[in-house]
MISE-919935 format. One record per residue (C-alpha): residue in one letter; z, x, y. Coordinates in Angstrom, 2 decimals. Layout:
REM residues N
('a' (Z X Y)) ...
END
This chain:
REM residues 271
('x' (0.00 0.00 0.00)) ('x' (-0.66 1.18 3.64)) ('x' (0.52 -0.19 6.67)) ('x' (0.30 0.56 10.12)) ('x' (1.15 -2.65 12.23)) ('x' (2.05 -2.21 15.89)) ('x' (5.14 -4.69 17.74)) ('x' (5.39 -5.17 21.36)) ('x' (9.42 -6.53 20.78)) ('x' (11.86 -7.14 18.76)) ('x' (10.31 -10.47 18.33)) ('x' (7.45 -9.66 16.54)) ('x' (8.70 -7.11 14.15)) ('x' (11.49 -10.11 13.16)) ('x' (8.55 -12.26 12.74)) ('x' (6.53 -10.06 10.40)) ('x' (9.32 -8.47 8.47)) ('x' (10.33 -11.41 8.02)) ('x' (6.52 -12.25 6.02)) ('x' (6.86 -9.28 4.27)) ('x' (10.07 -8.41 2.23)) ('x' (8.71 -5.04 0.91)) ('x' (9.30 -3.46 4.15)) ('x' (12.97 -3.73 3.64)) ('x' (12.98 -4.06 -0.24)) ('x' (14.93 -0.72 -1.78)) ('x' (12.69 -0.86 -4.68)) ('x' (9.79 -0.21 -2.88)) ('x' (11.63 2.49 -1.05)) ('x' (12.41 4.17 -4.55)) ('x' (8.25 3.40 -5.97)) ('x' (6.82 5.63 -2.72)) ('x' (9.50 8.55 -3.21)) ('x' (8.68 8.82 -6.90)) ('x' (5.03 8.24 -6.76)) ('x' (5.40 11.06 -4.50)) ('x' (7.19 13.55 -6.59)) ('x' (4.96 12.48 -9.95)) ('x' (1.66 12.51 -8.12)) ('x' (1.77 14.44 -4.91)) ('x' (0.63 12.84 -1.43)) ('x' (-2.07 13.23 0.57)) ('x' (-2.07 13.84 4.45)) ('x' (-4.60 14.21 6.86)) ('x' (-3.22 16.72 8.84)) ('x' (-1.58 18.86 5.63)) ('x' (-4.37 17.69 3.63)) ('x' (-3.41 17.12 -0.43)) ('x' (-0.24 18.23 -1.37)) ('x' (0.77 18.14 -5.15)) ('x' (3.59 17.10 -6.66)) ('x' (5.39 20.61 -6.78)) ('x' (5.12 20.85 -2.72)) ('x' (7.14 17.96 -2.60)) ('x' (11.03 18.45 -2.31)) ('x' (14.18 15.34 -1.99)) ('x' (16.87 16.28 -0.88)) ('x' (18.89 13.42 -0.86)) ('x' (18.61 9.43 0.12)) ('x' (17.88 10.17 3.57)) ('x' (14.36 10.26 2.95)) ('x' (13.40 9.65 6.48)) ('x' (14.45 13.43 6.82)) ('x' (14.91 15.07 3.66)) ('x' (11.83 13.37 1.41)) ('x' (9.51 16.63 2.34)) ('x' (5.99 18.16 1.88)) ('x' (5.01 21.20 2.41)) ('x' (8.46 21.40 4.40)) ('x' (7.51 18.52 6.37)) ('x' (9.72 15.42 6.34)) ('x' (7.73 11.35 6.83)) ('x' (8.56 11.21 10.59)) ('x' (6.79 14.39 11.33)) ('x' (4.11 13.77 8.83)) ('x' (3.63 10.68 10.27)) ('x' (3.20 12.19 13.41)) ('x' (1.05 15.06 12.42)) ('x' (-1.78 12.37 10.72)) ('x' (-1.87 10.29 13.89)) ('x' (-2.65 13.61 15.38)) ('x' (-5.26 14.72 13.06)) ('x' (-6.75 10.53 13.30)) ('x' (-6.70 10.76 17.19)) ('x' (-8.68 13.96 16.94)) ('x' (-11.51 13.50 14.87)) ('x' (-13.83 12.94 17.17)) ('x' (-12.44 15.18 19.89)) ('x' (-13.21 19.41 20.82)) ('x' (-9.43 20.73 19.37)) ('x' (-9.97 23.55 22.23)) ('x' (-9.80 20.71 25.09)) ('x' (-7.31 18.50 23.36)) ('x' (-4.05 19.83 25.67)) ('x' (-1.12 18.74 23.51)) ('x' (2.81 19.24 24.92)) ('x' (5.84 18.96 23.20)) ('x' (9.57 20.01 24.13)) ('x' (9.92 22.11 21.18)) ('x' (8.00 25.28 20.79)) ('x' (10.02 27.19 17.96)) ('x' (9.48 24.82 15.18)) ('x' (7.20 24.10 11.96)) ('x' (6.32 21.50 13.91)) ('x' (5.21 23.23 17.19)) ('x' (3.64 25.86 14.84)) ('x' (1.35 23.35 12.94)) ('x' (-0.11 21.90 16.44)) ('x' (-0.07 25.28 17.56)) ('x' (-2.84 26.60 14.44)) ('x' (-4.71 23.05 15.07)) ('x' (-4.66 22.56 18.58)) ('x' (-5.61 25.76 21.02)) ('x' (-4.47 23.81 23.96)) ('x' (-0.94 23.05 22.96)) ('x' (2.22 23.69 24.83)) ('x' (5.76 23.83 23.33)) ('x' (8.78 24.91 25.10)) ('x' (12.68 24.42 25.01)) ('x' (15.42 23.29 26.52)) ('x' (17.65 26.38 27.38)) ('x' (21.33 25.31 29.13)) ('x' (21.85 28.87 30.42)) ('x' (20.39 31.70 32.47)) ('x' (21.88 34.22 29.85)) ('x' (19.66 31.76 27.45)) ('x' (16.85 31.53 28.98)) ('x' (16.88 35.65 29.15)) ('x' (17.31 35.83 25.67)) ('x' (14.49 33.79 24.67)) ('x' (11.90 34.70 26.74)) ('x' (8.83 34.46 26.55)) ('x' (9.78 31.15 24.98)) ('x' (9.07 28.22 28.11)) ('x' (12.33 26.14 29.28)) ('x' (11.51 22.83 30.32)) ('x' (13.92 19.97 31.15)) ('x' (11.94 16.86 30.26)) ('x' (13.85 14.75 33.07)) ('x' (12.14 17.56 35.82)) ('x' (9.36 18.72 34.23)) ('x' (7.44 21.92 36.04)) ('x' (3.88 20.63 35.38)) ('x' (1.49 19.45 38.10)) ('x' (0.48 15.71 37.33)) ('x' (-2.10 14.45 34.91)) ('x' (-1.74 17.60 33.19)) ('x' (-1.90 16.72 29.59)) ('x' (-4.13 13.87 27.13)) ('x' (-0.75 13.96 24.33)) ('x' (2.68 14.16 24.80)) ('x' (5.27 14.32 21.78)) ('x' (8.59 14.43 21.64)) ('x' (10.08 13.72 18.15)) ('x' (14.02 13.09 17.87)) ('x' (14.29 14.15 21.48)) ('x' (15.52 10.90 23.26)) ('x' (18.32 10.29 21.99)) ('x' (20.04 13.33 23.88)) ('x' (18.41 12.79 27.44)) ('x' (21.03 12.08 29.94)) ('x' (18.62 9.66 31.98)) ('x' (15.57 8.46 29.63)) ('x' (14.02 6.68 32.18)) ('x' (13.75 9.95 34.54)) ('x' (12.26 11.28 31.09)) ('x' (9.88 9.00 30.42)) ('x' (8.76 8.84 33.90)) ('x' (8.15 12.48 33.73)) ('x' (6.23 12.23 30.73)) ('x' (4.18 9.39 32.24)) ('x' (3.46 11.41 35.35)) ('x' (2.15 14.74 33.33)) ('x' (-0.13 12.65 31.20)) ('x' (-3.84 12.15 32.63)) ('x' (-5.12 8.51 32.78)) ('x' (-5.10 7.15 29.78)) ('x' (-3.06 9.73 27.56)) ('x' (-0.82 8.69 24.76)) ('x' (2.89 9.64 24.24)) ('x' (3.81 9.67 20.65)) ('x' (7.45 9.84 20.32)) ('x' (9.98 9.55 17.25)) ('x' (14.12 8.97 17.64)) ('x' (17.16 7.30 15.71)) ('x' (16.19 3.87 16.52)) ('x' (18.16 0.61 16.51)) ('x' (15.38 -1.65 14.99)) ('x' (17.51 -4.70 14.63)) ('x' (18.60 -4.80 17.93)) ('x' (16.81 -4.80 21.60)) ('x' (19.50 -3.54 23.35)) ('x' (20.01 0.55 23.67)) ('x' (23.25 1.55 22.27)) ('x' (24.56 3.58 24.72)) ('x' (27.43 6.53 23.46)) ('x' (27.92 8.92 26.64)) ('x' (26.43 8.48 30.09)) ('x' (26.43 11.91 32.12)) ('x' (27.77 11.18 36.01)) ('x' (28.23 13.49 38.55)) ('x' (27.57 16.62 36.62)) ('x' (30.28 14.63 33.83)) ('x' (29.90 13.43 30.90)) ('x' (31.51 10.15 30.20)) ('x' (31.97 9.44 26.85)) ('x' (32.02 5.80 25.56)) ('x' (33.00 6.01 21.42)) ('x' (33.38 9.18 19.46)) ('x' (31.03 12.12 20.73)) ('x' (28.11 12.35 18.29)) ('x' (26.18 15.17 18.01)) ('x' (22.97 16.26 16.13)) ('x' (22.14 19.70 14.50)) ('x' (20.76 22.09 17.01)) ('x' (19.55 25.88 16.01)) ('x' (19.90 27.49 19.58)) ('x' (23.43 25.47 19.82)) ('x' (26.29 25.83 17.61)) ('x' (27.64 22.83 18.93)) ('x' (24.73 20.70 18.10)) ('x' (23.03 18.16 20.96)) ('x' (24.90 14.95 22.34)) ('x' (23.89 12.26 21.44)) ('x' (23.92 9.78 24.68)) ('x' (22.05 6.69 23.20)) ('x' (20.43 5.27 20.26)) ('x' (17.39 3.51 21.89)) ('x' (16.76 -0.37 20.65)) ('x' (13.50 -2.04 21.69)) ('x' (14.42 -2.31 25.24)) ('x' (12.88 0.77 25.42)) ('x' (9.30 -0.17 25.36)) ('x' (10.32 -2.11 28.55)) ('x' (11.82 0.78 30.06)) ('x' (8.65 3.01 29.21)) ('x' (6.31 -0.28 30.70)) ('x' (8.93 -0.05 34.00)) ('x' (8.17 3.72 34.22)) ('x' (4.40 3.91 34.27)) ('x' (3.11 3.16 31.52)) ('x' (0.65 0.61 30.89)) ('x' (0.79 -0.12 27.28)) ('x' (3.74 0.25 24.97)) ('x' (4.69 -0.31 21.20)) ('x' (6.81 0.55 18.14)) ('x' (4.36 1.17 14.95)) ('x' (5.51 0.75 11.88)) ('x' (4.05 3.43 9.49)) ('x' (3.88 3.02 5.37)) ('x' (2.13 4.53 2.93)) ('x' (2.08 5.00 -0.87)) ('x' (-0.56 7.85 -0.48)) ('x' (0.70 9.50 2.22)) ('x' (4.50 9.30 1.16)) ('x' (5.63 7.79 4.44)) ('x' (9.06 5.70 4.37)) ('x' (12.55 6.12 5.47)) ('x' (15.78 5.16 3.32)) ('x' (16.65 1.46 4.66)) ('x' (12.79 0.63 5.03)) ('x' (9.76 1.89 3.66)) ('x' (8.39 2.76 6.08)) ('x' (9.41 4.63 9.69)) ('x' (9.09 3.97 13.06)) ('x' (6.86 5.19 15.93)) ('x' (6.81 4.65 19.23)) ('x' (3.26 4.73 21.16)) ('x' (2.47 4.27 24.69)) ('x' (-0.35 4.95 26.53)) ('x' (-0.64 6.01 30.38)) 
END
């Protein structure tokens, strides 16, 4: 089965999950991770990838149910990629992405000439260290406008202090017309944002128990501040762009679910 069905609201993806209990069904879950590791997947960014490139880790498959090192988020990222630029020159394709040290960042990197990664660095002494690696805060970006046709920013969200600053950013770097592809813990059964910490005044405020997510250049991890519901394609509408959706991504083939549904989420919106 494949499945790649695009919702404006929360409304919508009720409406058709609601039509179509395999989305949510744990059985069907279970039949795309162990088609997977019998048969191998195919991708078309990675292209085929047999059965012994495939690795579970555990029942967080939306992470840890990998190919080629690559986990169904990213993969499902990387084939929208490789779809979106079939008919396109790779070499004028200009691609940016606030991360620039991972798999990830390296993949687009070998496909896409034109693509820009960089981090977020919290210090001078950081930013030292790691040059020649490009710091960029995605709430002030340094790029002049209309700079770039893609912007993606996978589990990045979540730990911006002001998202809408963020996505106004990204909306004001993007040319006419360009797409931001974006992935990030998502609260699908909800349309408001669960917010955890709000930053004030240079302070962060926390509102429940500080979460934080792994982070190689921070011991510490990243804060999470929110957990974005589908008020967010309203926010992203509010901040300039013209078209916004969640797409929900499936595939038997491809080996694209998460743990609760099979399937994962993907938010699109287009300049």
């Amino acid at each position: 089965m494949e499945c790649d069905q695009a919702f404006r609201c929360l409304q919508e993806w009720e409406h058709w999950r609601d039509a179509n209990p395999w989305a949510t069904d744990p059985t069907h879950v279970s039949h795309i991770v162990e088609s997977a590791k019998r048969w191998g997947i195919v991708s078309p960014f990675l292209g085929p990838v047999p059965a012994d490139r495939i690795q579970v880790l555990d029942r967080n498959y939306r992470e840890t149910f990998r190919a080629r090192g690559f986990s169904p988020r990213l993969r499902a990222v990387l084939d929208l990629l490789a779809t979106m630029g079939e008919t396109a020159d790779p070499y004028a394709v200009r691609i940016y992405a606030p991360e620039g040290l991972s798999p990830f960042a390296l993949a687009l990197r070998g496909r896409f000439p034109c693509f820009l990664g960089s981090e977020y660095f919290a210090n001078a002494e950081t930013r030292r260290r790691m040059f020649p690696v490009p710091h960029e805060d995605l709430g002030h970006l340094s790029f002049p406008d209309a700079t770039f046709d893609i912007v993606v920013c996978n589990e990045v969200f979540e730990h911006v202090p002001a998202l809408p600053d963020a996505l106004a950013e990204i909306a004001r770097v993007l040319r006419p017309g360009g797409t931001l592809l974006s992935t990030f813990p998502f609260a699908y059964g909800q349309y408001d944002t669960i917010v955890k910490a709000e930053r004030r005044g240079g302070e962060v405020r926390f509102l429940c128990e500080p979460e934080y997510h792994s982070d190689p250049l921070d011991p510490r991890g990243a804060l999470v501040y929110q957990i974005p519901g589908w008020d967010v394609l309203e926010v992203a509408r509010k901040q300039g762009f013209g078209h916004a959706e969640n797409r929900f991504i499936s595939s038997i083939a491809r080996g694209i679910c998460g743990a609760e549904l099979a399937g994962i989420f993907l938010l699109r919106a287009v300049r």
